[in-house]
NUBAPA-907674 format. One line per 4 residues: number of its first residue (from 0); their letters; for each residue x, y, z of N, C-alpha, C. Coordinates in steps of 0.02 Angstrom, whole numbers, plus 50000, padded with zeros to 5 digits. Layout:
BEGIN
NUM) A) X,Y,Z,X,Y,Z,X,Y,Z  ...
//
This chain:
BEGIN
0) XXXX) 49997,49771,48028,49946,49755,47979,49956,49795,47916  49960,49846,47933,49974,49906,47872,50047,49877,47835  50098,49871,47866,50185,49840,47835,50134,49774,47800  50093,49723,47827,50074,49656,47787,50048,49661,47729
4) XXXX) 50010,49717,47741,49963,49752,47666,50021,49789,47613  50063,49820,47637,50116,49831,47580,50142,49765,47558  50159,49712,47602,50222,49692,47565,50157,49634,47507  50102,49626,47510,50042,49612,47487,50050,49627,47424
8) XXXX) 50034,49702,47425,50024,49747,47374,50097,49743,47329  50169,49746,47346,50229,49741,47323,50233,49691,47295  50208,49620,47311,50211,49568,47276,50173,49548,47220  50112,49571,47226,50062,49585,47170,50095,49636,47112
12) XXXX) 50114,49690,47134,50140,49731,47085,50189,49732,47032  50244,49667,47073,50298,49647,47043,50255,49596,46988  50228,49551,47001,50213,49505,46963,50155,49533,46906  50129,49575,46925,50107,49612,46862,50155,49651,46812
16) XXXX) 50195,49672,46835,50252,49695,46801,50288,49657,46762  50295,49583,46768,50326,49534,46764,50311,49524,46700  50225,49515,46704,50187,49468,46668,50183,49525,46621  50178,49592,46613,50165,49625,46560,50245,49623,46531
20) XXXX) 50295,49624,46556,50381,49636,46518,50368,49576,46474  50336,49503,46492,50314,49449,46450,50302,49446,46413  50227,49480,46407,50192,49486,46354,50188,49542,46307  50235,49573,46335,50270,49637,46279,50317,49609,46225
24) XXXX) 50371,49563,46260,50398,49533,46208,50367,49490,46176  50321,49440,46192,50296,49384,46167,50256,49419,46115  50218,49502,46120,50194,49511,46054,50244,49539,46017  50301,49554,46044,50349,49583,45991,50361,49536,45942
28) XXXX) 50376,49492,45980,50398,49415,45916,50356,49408,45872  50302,49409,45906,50239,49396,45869,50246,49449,45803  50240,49507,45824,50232,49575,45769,50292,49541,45715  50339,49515,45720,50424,49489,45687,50396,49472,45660
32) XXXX) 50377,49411,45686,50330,49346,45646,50307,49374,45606  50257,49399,45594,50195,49429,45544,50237,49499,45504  50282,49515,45521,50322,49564,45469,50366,49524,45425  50405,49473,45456,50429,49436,45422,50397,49386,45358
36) XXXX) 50319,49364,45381,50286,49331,45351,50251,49361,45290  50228,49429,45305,50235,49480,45277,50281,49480,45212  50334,49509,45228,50402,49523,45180,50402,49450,45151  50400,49392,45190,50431,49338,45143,50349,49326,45082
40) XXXX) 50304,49343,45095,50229,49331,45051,50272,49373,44997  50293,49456,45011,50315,49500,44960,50368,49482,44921  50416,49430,44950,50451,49402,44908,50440,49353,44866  50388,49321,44859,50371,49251,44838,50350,49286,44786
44) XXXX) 50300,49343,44783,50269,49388,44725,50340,49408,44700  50366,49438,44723,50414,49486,44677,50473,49437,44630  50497,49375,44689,50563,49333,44654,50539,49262,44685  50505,49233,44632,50494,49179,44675,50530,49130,44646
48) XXXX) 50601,49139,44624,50659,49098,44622,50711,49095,44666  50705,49131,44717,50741,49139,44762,50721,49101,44818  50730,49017,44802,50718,48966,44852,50779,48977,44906  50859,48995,44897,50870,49008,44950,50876,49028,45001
52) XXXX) 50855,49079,44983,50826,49128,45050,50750,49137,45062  50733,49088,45034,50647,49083,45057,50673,49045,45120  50717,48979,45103,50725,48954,45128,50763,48974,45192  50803,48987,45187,50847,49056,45243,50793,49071,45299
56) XXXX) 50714,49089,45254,50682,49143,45316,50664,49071,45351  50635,49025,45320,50580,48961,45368,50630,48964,45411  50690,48953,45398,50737,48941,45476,50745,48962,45529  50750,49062,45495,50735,49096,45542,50681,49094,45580
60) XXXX) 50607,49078,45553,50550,49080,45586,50543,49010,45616  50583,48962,45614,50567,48892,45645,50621,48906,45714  50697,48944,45672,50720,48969,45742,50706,49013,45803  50635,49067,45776,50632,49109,45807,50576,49066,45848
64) XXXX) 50519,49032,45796,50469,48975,45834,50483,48949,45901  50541,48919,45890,50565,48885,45933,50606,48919,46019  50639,48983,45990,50664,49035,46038,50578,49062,46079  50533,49073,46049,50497,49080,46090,50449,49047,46123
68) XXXX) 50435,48992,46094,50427,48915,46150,50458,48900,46216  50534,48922,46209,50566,48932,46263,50560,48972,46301  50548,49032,46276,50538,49082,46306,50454,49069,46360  50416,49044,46319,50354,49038,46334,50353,48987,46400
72) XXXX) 50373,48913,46391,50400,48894,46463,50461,48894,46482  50480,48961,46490,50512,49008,46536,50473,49045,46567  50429,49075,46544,50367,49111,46585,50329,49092,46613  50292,49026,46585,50280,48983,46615,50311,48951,46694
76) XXXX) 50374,48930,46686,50396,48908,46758,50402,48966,46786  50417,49035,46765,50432,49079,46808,50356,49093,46844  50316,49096,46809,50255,49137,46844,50234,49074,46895  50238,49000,46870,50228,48956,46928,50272,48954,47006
80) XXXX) 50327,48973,46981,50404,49010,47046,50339,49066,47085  50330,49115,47045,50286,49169,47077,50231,49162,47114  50181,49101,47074,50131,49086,47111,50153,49044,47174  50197,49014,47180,50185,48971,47256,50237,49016,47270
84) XXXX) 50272,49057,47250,50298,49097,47318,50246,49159,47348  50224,49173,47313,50161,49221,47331,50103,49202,47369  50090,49131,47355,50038,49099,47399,50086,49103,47458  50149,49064,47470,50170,49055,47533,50173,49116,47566
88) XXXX) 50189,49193,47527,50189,49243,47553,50108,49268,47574  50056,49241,47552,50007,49270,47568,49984,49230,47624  50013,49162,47627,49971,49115,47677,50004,49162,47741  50082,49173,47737,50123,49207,47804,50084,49256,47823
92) XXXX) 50077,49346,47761,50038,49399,47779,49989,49370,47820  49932,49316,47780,49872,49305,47816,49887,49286,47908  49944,49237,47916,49939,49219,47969,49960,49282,48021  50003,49317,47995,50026,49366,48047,49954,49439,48053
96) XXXX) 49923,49448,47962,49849,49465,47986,49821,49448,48038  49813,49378,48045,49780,49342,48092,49802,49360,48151  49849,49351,48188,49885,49365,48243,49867,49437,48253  49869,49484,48231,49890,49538,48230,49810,49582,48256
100) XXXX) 49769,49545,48207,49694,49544,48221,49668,49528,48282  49697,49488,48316,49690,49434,48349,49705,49465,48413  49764,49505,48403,49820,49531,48464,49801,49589,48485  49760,49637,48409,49727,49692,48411,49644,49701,48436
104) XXXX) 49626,49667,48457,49555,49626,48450,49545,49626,48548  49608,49566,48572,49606,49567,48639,49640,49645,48670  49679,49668,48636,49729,49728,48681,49642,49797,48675  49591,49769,48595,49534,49836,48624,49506,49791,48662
108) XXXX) 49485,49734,48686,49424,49715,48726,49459,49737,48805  49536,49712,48807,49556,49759,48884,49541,49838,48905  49559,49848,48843,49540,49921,48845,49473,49941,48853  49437,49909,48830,49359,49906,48821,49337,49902,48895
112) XXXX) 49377,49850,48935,49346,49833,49013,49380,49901,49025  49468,49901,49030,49460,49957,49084,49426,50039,49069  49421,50029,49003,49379,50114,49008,49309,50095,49026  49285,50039,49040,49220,50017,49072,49223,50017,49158
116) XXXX) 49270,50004,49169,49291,49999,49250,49300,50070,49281  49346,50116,49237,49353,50192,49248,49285,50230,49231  49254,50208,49192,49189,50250,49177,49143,50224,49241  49157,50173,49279,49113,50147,49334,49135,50191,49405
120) XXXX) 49190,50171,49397,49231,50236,49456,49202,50297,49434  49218,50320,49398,49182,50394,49372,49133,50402,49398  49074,50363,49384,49023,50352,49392,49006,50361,49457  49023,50325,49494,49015,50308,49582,49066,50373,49609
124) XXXX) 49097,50420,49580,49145,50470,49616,49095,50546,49604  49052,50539,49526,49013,50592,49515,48952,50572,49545  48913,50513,49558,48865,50500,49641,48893,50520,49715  48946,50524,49718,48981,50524,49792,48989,50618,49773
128) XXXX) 48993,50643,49733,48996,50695,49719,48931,50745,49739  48878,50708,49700,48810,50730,49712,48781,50734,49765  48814,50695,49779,48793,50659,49869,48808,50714,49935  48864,50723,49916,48904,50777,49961,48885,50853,49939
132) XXXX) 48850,50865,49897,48840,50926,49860,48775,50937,49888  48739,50885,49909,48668,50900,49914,48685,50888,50001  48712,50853,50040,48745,50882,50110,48783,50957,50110  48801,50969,50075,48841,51030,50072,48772,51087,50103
136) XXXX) 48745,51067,50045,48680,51123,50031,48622,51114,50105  48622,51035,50130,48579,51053,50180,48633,51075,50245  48698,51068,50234,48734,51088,50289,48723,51181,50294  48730,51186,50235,48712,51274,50222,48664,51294,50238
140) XXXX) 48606,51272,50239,48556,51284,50251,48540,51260,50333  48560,51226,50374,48565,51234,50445,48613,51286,50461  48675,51306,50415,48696,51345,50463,48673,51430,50456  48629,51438,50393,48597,51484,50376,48559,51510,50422
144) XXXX) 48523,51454,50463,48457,51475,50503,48495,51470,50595  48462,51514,50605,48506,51519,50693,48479,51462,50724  48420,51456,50736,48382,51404,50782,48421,51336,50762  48432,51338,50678,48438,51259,50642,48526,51257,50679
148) XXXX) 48554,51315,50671,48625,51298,50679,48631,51304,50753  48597,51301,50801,48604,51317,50887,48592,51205,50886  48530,51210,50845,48522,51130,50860,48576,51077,50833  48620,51105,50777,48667,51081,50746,48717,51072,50775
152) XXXX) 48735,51122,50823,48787,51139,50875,48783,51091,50937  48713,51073,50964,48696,51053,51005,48706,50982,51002  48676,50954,50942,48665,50857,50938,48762,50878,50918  48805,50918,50877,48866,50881,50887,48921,50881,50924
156) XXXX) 48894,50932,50980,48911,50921,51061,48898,50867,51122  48820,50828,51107,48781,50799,51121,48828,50721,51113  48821,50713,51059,48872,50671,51033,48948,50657,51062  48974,50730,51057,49062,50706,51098,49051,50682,51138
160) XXXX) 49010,50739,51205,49007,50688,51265,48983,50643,51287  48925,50652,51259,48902,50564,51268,48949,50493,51236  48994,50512,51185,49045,50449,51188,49119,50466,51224  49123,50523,51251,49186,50528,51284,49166,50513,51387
164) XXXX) 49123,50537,51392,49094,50534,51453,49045,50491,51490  49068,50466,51555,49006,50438,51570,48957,50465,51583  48895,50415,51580,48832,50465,51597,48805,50493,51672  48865,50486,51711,48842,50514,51758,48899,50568,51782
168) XXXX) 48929,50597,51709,48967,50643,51724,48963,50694,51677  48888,50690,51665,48862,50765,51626,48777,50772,51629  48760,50807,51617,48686,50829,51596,48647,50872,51536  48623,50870,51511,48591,50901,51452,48532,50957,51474
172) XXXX) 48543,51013,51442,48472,51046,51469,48468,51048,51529  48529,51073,51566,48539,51094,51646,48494,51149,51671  48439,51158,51698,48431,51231,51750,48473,51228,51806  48487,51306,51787,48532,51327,51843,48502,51365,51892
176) XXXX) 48536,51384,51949,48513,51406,52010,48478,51482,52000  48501,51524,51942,48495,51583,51935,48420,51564,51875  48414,51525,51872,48335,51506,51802,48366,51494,51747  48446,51498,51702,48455,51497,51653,48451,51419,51629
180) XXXX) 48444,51394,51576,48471,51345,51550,48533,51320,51508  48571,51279,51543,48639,51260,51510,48614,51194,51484  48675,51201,51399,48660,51168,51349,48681,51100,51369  48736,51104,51416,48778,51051,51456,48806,51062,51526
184) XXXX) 48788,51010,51554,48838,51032,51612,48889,50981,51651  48952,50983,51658,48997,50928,51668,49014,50928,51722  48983,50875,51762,48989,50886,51824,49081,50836,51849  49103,50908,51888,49180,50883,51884,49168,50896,51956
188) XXXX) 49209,50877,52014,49226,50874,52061,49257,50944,52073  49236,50978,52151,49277,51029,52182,49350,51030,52203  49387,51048,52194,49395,51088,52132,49411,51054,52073  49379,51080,52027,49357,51172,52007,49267,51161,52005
192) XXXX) 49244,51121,52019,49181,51103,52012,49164,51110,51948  49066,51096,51932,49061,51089,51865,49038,51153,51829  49063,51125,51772,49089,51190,51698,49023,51168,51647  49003,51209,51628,48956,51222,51567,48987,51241,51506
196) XXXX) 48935,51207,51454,48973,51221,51396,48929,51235,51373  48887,51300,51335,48870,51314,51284,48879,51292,51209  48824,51273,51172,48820,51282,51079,48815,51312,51040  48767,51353,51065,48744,51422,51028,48814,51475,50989
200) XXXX) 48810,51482,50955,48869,51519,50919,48844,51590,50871  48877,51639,50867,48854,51687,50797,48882,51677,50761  48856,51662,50686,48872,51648,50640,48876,51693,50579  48816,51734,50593,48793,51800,50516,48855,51830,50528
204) XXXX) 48897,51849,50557,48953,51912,50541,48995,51870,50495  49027,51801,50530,49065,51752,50495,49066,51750,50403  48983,51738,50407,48947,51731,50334,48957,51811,50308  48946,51859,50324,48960,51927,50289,49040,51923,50286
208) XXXX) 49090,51915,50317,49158,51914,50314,49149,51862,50249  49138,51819,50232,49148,51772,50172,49136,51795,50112  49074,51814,50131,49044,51858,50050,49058,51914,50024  49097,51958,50097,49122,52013,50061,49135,52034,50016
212) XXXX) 49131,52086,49984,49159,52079,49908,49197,52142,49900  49191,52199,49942,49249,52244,49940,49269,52267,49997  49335,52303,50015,49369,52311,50085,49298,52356,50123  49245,52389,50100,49194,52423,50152,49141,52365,50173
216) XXXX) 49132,52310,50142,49095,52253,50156,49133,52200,50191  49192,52219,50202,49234,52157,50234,49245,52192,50311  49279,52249,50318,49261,52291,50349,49225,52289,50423  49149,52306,50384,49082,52296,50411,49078,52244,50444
220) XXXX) 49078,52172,50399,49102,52111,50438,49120,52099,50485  49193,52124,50481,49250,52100,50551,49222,52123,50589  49193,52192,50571,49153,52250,50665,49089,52183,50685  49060,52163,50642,49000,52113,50677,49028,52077,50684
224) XXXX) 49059,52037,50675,49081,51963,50685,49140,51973,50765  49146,52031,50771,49200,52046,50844,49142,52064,50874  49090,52108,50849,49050,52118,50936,49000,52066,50939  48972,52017,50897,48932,51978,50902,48973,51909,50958
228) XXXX) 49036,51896,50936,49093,51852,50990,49088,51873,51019  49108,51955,51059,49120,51970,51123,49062,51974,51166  49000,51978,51134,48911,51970,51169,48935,51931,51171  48926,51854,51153,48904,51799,51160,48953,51775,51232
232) XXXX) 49002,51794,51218,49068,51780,51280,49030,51813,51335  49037,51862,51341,48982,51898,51407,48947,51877,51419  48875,51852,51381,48816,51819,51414,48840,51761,51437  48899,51713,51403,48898,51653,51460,48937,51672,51500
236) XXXX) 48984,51739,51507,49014,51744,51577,48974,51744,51640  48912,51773,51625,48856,51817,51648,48829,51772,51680  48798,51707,51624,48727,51649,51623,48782,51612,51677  48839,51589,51662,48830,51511,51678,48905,51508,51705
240) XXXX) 48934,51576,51734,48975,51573,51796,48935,51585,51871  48922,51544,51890,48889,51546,51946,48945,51529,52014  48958,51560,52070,48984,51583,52126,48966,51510,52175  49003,51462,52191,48987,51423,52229,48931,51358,52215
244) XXXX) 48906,51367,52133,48895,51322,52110,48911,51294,52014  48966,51333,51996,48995,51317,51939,49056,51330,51967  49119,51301,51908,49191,51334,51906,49184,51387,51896  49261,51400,51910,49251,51495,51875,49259,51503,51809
248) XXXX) 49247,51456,51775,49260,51446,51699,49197,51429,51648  49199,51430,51597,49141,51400,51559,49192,51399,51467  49127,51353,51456,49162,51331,51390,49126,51361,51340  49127,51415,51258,49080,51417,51216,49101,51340,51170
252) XXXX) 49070,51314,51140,49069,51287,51079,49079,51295,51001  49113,51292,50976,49094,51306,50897,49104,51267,50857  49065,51234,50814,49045,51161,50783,49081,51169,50724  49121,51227,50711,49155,51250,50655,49230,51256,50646
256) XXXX) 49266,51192,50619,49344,51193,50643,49371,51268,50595  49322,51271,50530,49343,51351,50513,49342,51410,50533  49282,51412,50565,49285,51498,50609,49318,51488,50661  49342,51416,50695,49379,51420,50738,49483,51442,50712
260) XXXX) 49477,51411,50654,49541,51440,50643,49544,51497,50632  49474,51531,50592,49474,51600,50565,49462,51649,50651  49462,51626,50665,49456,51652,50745,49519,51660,50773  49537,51608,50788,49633,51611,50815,49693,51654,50771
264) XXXX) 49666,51659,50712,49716,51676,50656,49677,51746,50665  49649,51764,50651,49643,51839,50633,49599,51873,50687  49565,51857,50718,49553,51888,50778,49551,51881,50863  49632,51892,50876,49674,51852,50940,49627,51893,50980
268) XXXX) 49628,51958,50972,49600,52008,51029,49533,51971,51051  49494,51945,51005,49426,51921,51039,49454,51850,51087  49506,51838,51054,49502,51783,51088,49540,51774,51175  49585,51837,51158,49627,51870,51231,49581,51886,51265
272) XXXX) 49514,51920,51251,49444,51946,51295,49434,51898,51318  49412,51835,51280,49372,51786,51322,49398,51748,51381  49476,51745,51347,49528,51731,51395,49519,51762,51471  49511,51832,51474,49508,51863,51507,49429,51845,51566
276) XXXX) 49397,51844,51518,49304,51830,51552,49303,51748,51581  49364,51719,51550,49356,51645,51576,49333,51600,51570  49309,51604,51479,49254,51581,51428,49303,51551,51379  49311,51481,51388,49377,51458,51349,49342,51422,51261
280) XXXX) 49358,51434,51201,49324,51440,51153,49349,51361,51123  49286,51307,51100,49340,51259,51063,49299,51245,51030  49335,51180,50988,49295,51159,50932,49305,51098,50942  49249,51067,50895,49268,50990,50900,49327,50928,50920
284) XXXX) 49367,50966,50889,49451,50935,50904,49474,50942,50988  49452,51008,50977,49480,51051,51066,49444,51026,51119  49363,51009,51085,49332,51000,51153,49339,50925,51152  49353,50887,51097,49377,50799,51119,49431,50799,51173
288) XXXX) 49476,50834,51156,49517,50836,51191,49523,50863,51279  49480,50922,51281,49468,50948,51334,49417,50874,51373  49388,50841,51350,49340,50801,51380,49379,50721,51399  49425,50721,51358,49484,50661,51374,49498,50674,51445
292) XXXX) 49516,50766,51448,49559,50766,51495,49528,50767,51547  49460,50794,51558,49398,50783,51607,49394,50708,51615  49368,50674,51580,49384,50606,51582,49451,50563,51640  49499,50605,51637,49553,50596,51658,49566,50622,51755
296) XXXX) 49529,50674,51751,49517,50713,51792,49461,50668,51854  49397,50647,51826,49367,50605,51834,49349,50507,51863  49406,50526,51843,49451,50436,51859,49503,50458,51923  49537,50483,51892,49587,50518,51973,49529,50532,52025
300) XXXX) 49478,50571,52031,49431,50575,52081,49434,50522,52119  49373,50471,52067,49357,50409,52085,49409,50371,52123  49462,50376,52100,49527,50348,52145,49530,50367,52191  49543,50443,52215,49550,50469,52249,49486,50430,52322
304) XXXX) 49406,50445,52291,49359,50428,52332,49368,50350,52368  49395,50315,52322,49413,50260,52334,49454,50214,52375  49530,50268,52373,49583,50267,52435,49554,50285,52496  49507,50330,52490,49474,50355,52559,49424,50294,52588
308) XXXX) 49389,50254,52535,49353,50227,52566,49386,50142,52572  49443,50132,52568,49483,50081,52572,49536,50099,52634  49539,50147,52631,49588,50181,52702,49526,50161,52772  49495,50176,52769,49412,50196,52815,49412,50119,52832
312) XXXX) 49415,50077,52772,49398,49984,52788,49458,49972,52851  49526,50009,52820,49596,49973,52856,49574,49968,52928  49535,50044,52928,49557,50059,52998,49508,49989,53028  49455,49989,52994,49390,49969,53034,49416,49889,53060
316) XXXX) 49467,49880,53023,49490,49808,52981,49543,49801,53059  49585,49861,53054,49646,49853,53137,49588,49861,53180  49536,49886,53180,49501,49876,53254,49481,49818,53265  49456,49783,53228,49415,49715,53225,49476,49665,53256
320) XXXX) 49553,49674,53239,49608,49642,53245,49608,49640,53303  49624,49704,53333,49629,49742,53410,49586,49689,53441  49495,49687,53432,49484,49657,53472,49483,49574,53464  49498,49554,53432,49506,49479,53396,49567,49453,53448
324) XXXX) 49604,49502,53453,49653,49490,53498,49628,49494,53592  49610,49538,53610,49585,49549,53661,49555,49481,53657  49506,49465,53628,49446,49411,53631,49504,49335,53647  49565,49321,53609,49606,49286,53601,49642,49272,53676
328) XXXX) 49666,49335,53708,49693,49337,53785,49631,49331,53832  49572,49325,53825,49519,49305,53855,49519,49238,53845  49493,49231,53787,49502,49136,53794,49566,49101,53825  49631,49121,53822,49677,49106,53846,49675,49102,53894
332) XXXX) 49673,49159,53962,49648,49152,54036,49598,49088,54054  49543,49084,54011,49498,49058,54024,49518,48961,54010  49583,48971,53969,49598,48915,53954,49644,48896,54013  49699,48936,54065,49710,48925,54102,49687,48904,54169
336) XXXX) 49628,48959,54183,49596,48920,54231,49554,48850,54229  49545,48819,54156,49531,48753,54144,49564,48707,54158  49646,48725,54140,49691,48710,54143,49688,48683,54215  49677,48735,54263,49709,48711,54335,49652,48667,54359
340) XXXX) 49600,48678,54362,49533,48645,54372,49535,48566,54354  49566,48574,54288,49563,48498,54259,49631,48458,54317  49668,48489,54337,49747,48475,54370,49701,48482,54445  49667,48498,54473,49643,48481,54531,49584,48417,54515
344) XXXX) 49568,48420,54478,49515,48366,54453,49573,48299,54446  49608,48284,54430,49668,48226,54406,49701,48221,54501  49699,48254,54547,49734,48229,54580,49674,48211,54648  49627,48257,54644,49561,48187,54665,49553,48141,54663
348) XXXX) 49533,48134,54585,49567,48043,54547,49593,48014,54583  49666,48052,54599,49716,47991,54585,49715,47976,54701  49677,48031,54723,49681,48013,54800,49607,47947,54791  49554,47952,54749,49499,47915,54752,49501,47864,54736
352) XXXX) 49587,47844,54673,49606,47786,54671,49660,47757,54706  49688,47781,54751,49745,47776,54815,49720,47736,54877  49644,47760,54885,49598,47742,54928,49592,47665,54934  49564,47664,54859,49519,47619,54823,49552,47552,54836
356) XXXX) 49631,47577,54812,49681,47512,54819,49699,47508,54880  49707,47542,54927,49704,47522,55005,49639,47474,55021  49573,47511,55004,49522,47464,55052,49537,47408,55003  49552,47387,54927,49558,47304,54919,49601,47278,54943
360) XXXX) 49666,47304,54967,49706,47267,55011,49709,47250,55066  49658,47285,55093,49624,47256,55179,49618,47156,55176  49620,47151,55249,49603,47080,55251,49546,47084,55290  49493,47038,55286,49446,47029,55333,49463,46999,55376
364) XXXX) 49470,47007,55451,49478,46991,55510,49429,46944,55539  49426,46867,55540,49349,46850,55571,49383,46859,55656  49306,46882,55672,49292,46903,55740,49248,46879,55770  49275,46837,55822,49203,46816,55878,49155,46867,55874
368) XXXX) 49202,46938,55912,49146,46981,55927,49114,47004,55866  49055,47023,55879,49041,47039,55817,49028,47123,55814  49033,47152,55887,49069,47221,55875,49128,47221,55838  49159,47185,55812,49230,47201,55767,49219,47232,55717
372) XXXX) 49237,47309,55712,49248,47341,55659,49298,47356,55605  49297,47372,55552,49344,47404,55518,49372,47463,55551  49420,47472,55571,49461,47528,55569,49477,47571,55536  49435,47651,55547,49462,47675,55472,49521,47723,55486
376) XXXX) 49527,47745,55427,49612,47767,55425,49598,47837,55446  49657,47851,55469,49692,47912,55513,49694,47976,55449  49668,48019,55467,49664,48093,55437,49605,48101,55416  49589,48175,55390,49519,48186,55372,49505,48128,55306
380) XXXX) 49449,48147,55306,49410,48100,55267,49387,48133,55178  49399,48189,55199,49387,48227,55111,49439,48231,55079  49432,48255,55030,49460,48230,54955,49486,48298,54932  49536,48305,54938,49569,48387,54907,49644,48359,54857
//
C-alpha cells in the first residue's frame, strides 16, 4: 500500500513538473512577445521609415505566434498522454489498494479470531488455574489439621480398596481383640492371615522440614519428623500385630506420594526400622499395587477352596458309581433268575401243549359197555 502511494505521489509530481517547464516557457515567449512589441512601438516612434524591418519583426512575431501554437498543442496532447496514463495508473494503484485492503482487512479479522480463541484458552487455563489454587489451599488446609488429614488419609484409602477389593475381603473400622480400632482390615487367608492398614500419618515434622529456613530449623525438623515416624511405626507394631489373630505384618499408609519419596530418599534408617518392626510403609501407588497383589492372593485361595470342594464331589461322585454298579450286578442276577423261571415256564407250555395234541388225536371208541373208559396215559400226571 505504502510502494502504491509512492508511485501515486511520483506520478503527480512528474506532471506537475511537466506542466510548470510549460508554462515557464509559454510565459517566456510571452515576455519576447511583449519585449519585442515593445522595441518594435520604439521603433515606429524613433524611424518610422523603416517598413522593412517593421516588417522583418511581424514575421518574426507571426513566426514565433505560430511556434507557440505548436508548442501549445504539444502540451496540450502531452498533458492529455498524462492524463489517461495517470488515470490508468490510478485506476491500477486503486485496484491493487483495493486488494491489498481487502487482503489486509481478512489476514486482521483472522488474527482478530485467533487472538480471540487464545484469549479464550487463556481464559479457561487462568479458571482452571483458580480452580486448582483454591484446591491447593483447601488441600493445605486438611493437611494442616491432624483430625482433617487422619480423615483425608482415611476416605483415600477407603477408596483404593473398595475399588481394588471385594467387599468381603476387607472391613472398615475393625475392633480388634485387644479393644483397638483398625482403620482397615484385609482379611487374607492363613497364611499369613489378615493385615491392617493404618491412615493416620505425622505430618507437622514433614511441614517444619519444608519451611525451614536455616540449617538449625531444618535440623530440628529431621529430629521430629524421625521420632514422630518411628512412634507412629511402634504403636502399629504394638496396636495391630496381634499373635494368632493378625499377620505378623501391618501396613502404615501415607496419602502423600511426596513424603513418601522424601522418606525413601533421605531417611532409609526410618525406613530400615520399620522394616525391622514389620510395618511396611506405602503410598497410594504402593498400596494399589500391594492390593492387586492381595487381590491375587485372594483368587488363588478361592481356587484353592474350590479344588477342595470339587475333589470332595469326585469322591462322592466314585461312590455313587461303586454303588450304581453293585445295584447293576443285582439287577443282573435278578435278571437271570427270570431268565430261568421264564425257561421253566416255556417248557410247561410246551408239555401242556404236547398233551393237548395227544387228547385231540384220540378216537372215540363206541362201546356197548358203557363202563368203557378212556385210558389215561402212562406216567405221572404233573407238569414239570
Amino acid at each position: 500500500m505504502i510502494q502504491a502511494n509512492r508511485q501515486v505521489g511520483g506520478i503527480i509530481i512528474g506532471i506537475f513538473t511537466m506542466d510548470q517547464t510549460v508554462m515557464m516557457f509559454i510565459a517566456g515567449a510571452f515576455l519576447l512577445v511583449v519585449i519585442l512589441g515593445f522595441f518594435l512601438i520604439r521603433g515606429q516612434d524613433s524611424s518610422r521609415n523603416s517598413n522593412a524591418r517593421q516588417h522583418q519583426m511581424m514575421q518574426t512575431m507571426a513566426a514565433l505566434e505560430g511556434r507557440l501554437n505548436q508548442m501549445s498543442e504539444q502540451s496540450a496532447r502531452h498533458a492529455a498522454e498524462v492524463n489517461r496514463t495517470l488515470s490508468e495508473r490510478l485506476d491500477k494503484v486503486s485496484q491493487r489498494m483495493g486488494d491489498s485492503l481487502e487482503k489486509s482487512t481478512k489476514d486482521t479479522t483472522d488474527s482478530l479470531g485467533e487472538l480471540k480463541t487464545r484469549l479464550a484458552v487463556i481464559d479457561q487455563a487462568q479458571k482452571n488455574i483458580t480452580d486448582l489454587s483454591g484446591q491447593m489451599v483447601k488441600l493445605q488446609d486438611i493437611l494442616s489439621n491432624k483430625q482433617a488429614r487422619g480423615t483425608f488419609g482415611e476416605t483415600q484409602m477407603n477408596d483404593l480398596v473398595s475399588q481394588i477389593l471385594p467387599p468381603s475381603a476387607y472391613g472398615f473400622q475393625v475392633t480388634m481383640s485387644n479393644g483397638k480400632r483398625a482403620d482397615c482390615l484385609i482379611k487374607l487367608p492363613n497364611p499369613p492371615g489378615a493385615i491392617v492398614v493404618d491412615a493416620k500419618f505425622p505430618l507437622e515434622g514433614y511441614h517444619m522440614l519444608r519451611r525451614a529456613e536455616d540449617e538449625a530449623q531444618k535440623k530440628a525438623a529431621i529430629s521430629r519428623f524421625k521420632a514422630d515416624m518411628l512412634k507412629h511405626v511402634k504403636d502399629i507394631s504394638e496396636k495391630y500385630i496381634i499373635n494368632g489373630e493378625t499377620a505378623e505384618s501391618a501396613l502404615m499408609f501415607l496419602p502423600s506420594e511426596a513424603v513418601y519419596a522424601e522418606l525413601h530418599t533421605n531417611f532409609t534408617d526410618v525406613v530400615e526400622k520399620s522394616f525391622r518392626a514389620k510395618v511396611w510403609i506405602v503410598s497410594p501407588t504402593t498400596l494399589m499395587a500391594t492390593l492387586n497383589t492381595v487381590r491375587a492372593v485372594l483368587k488363588d485361595a478361592r481356587m484353592r477352596e474350590q479344588a477342595g470342594v470339587i475333589q470332595k464331589e469326585v469322591v462322592t461322585l466314585i461312590e455313587d458309581v461303586a454303588r450304581l454298579d453293585d445295584r447293576v450286578g443285582k439287577l443282573r442276577t435278578h435278571f437271570h433268575l427270570a431268565e430261568k423261571d421264564i425257561g421253566m415256564i416255556e417248557t410247561s407250555t410246551r408239555k401242556i401243549t404236547s398233551r393237548g395234541e395227544r387228547i385231540e388225536g384220540l378216537q372215540m371208541e363206541e362201546s356197548e359197555s358203557p363202563e368203557a373208559v378212556l385210558e389215561p396215559a402212562k406216567g405221572p400226571a404233573h407238569l414239570d
